[in-house]
C-alpha positions as CSV (number, residue, x, y, z in Angstrom):
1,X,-107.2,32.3,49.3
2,X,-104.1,32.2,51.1
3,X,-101.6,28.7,50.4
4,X,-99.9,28.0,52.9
5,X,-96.1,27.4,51.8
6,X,-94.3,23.8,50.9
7,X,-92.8,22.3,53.3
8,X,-89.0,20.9,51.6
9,X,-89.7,16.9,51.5
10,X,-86.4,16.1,53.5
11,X,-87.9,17.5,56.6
12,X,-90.8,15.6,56.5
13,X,-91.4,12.9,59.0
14,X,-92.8,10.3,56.3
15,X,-89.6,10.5,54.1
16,X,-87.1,11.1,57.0
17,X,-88.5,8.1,59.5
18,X,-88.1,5.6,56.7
19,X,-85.0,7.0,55.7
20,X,-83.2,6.4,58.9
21,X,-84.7,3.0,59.4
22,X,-83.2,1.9,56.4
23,X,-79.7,3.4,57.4
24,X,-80.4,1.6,60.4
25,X,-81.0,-1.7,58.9
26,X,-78.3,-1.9,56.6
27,X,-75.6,-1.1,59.4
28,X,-76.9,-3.9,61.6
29,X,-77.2,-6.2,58.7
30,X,-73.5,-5.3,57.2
31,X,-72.5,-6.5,61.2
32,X,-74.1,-10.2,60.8
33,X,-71.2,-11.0,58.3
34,X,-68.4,-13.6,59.5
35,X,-65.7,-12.0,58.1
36,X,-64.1,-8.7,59.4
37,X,-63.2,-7.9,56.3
38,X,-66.5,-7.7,54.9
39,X,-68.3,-5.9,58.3
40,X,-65.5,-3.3,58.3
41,X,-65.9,-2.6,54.2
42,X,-69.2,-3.0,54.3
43,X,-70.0,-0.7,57.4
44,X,-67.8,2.2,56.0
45,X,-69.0,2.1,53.1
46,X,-72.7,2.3,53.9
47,X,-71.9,5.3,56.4
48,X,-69.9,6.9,53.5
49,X,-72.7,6.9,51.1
50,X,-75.5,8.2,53.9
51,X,-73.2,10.7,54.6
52,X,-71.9,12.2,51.2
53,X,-76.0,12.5,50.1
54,X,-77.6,14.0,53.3
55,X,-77.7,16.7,52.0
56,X,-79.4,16.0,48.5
57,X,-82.6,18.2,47.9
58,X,-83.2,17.2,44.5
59,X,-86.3,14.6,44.6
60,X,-85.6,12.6,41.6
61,X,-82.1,11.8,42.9
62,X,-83.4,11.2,46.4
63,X,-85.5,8.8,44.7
64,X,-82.8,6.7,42.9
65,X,-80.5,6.5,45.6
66,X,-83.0,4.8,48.1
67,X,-83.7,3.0,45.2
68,X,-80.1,2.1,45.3
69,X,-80.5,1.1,48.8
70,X,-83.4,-1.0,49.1
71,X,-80.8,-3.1,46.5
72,X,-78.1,-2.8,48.4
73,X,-80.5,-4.4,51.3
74,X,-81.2,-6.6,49.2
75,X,-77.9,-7.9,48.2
76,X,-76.7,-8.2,52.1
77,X,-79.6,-10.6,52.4
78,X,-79.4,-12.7,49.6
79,X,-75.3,-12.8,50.7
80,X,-76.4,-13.7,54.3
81,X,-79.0,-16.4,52.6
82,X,-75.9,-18.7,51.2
83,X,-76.0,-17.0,47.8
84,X,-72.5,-17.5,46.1
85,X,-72.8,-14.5,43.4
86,X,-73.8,-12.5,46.2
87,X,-71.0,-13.9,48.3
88,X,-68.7,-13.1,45.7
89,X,-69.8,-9.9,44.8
90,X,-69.4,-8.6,48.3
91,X,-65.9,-10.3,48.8
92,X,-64.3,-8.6,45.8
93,X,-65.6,-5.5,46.5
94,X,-63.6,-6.0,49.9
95,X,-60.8,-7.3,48.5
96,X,-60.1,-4.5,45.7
97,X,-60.6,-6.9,43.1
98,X,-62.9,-4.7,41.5
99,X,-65.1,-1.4,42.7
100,X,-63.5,2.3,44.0
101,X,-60.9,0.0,46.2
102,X,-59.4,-1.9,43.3
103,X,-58.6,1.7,41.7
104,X,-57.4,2.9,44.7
105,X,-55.3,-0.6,45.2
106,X,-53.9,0.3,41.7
107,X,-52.8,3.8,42.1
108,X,-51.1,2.7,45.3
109,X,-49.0,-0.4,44.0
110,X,-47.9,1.5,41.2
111,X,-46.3,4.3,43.1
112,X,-45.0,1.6,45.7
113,X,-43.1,-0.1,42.9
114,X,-42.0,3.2,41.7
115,X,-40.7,5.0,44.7
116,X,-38.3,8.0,42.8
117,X,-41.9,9.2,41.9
118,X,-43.1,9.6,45.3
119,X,-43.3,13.4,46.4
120,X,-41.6,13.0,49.7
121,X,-41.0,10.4,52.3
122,X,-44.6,9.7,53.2
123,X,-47.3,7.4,52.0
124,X,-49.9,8.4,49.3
125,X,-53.0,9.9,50.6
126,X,-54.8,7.1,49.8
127,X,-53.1,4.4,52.2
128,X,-55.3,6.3,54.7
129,X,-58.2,7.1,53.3
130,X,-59.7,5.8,50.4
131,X,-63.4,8.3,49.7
132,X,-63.6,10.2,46.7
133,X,-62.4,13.8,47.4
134,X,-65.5,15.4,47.5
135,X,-66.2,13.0,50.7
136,X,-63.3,13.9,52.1
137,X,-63.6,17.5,51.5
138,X,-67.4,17.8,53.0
139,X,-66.4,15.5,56.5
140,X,-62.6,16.1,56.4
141,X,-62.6,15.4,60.1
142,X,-60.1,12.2,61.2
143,X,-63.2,10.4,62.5
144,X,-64.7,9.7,59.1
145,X,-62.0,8.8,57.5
146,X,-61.4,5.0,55.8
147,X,-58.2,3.7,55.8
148,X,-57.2,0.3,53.8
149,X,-57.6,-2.4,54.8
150,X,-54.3,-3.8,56.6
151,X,-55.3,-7.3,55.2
152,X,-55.6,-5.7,51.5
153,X,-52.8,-3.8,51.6
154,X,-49.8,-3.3,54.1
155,X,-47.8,0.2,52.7
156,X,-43.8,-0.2,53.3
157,X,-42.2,1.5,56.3
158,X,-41.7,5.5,55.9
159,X,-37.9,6.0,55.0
160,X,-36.4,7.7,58.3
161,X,-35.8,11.1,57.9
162,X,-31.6,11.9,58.1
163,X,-31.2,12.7,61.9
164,X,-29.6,16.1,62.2
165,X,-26.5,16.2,64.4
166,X,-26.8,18.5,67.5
167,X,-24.8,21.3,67.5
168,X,-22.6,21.8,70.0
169,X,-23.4,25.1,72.9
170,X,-21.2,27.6,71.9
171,X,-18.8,28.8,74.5
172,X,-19.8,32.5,76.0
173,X,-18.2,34.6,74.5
174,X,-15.6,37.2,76.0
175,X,-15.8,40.5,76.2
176,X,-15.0,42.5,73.0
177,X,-11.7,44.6,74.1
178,X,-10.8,47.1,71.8
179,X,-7.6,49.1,71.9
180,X,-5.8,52.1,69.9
181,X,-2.7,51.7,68.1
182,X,-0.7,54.8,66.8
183,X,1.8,54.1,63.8
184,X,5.0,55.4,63.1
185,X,3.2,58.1,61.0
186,X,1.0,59.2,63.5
187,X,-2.0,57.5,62.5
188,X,-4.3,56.4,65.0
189,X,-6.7,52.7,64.5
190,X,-8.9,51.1,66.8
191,X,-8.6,46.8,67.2
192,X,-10.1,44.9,68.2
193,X,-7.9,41.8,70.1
194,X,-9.0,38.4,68.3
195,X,-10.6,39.6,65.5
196,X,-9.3,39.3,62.5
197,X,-8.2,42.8,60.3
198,X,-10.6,43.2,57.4
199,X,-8.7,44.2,54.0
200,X,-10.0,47.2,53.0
201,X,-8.7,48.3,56.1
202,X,-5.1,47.1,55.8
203,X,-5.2,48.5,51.8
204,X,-6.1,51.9,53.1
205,X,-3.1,51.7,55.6
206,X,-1.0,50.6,53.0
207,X,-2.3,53.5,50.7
208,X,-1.9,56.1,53.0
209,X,1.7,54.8,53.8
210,X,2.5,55.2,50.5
211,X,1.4,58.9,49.7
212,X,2.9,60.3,53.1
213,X,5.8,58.4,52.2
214,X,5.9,60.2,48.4
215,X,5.6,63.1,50.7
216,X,8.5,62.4,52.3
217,X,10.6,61.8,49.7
218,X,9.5,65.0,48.0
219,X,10.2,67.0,50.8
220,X,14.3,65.2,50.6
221,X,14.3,66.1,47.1
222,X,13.2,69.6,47.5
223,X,15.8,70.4,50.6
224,X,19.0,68.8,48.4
225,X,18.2,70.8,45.4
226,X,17.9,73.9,47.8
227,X,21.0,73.1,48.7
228,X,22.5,72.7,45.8
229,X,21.0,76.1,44.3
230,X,22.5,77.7,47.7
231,X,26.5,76.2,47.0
232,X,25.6,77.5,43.2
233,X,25.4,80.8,44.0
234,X,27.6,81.0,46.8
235,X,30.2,80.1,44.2
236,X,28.8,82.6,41.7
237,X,29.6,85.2,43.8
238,X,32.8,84.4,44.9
239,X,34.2,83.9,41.0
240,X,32.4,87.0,40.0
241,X,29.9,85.3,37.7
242,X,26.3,87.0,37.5
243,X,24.2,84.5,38.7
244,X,21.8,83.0,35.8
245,X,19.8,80.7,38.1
246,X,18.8,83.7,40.5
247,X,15.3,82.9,42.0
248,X,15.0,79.2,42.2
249,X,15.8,79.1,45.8
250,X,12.6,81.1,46.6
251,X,11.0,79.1,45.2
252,X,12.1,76.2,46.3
253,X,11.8,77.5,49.7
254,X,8.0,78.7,49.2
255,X,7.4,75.0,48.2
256,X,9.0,73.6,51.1
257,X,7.0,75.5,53.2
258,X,3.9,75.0,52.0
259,X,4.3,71.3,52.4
260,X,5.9,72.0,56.2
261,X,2.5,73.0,57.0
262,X,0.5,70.6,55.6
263,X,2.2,68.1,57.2
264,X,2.0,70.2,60.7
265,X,-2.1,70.4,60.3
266,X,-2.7,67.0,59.3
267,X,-0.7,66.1,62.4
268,X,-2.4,68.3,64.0
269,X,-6.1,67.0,63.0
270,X,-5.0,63.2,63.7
271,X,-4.2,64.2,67.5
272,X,-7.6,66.0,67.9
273,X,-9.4,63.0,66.5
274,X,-7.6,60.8,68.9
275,X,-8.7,63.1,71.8
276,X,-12.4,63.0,70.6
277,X,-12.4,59.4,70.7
278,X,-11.2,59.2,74.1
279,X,-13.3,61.7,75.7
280,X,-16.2,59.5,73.8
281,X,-14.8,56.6,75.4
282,X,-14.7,58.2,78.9
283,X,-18.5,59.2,78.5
């Protein structure tokens, strides 16, 4: 013999039916208070719990919370009856004298007094919404949300943000114009006008001034000592003397050529470098 499946008991009519009735019932009765307070805390909170245990499949717990309900019901109409421990019990729940809003009432108050602990300029979560977080997490929509109670708690006004100063519109910008300068040495450096010279570019002038002018001076050097050697043995030779310094002024005069042509080539590569650029330019 064939049995047929279970059906789950949450999708049958006689527990679903009753179930909604109920819901029903206690949302209309939580409106026949006098107080706003107590129809808006009372409302919310009734929707809260329906909605944070719709999804319950164990049965035993199914079981309880209607249980919990049909008390609940119960309650509200003992309140709406005239009775003052009902009465009561209902208007400090509302007024977070004692239930989930007066730890919620706590929390808040004691960062309000203590404002260096706040993390940032806004209020705490909890000035606008008070569920537990697994009810906000499962309906974390703005709709079914629960915000105190402005009559139970008014939160201070947000400190206002610095306001940053506009910045002024730049003015456009002209056109870069760069230029060629040639110094005494020959050395040719592109400008830029306006811009200011970077240093490592003014220390490598000011290096390269230095060795050509060691250059220079060498060359000097090297021309008055050929000189002299020349007078030397010009005088030699007119006293008679053998000449004991005979072969320094070929070598003074090798040297001095040598460093004639270094000079003429590097010349020479600075000028074709500057008629590189400009033919680049020209392109």
């Amino acid at each position: 013999m064939i049995r047929r499946p279970r059906r789950p008991f949450w999708t049958l009519d006689a527990h679903r039916i009753p179930v909604l009735s109920l819901y029903r019932t206690l949302l209309k009765t939580a409106k026949r208070f006098d107080k706003d307070i107590h129809k808006r805390f009372l409302y919310f909170s009734l929707r809260d719990k329906f909605r944070s245990r719709r999804h319950e499949t164990s049965l035993q717990k199914t079981a309880n919370y209607l249980k919990e309900a049909e008390e609940c019901k119960s309650l509200l109409e003992k309140a709406l009856d005239g009775d003052q421990e009902s009465i009561q019990h209902i208007d400090d729940l509302s007024w977070g004298r004692k239930g989930r809003l007066k730890e919620v009432l706590d929390v808040v108050n004691y960062l309000t007094l203590q404002l260096h602990k706040w993390k940032g300029p806004k209020h705490h979560p909890f000035v606008y919404d008070i569920r537990v977080l697994s009810s906000r997490k499962q309906d974390s929509h703005p709709a079914y949300r629960i915000a105190i109670d402005p009559c139970v708690y008014t939160p201070p006004p947000e400190p206002l943000l610095p306001q940053r100063i506009k910045r002024k519109k730049k003015r456009p910008r002209r056109p870069v114009i760069r230029y060629d300068v040639i110094t005494s040495l020959g050395y040719r450096l592109w400008r830029v006008r306006g811009w200011e010279q970077p240093a490592w570019v003014s220390m490598m002038m000011n290096k390269r001034i230095r060795q050509h002018q060691k250059r220079l001076d060498r060359y000097q050097e090297l021309q008055e000592q050929l000189s002299m050697v020349v007078l030397e043995q010009r005088m030699m030779n007119q006293l008679g003397v053998p000449d004991e310094a005979e072969g320094f002024d070929e070598l003074i005069r090798k040297e001095l050529k040598e460093r004639k042509l270094l000079q003429e080539s590097f010349l020479k590569a600075q000028k074709q470098k500057s008629q590189n650029e400009e033919r680049d330019i020209n392109v």
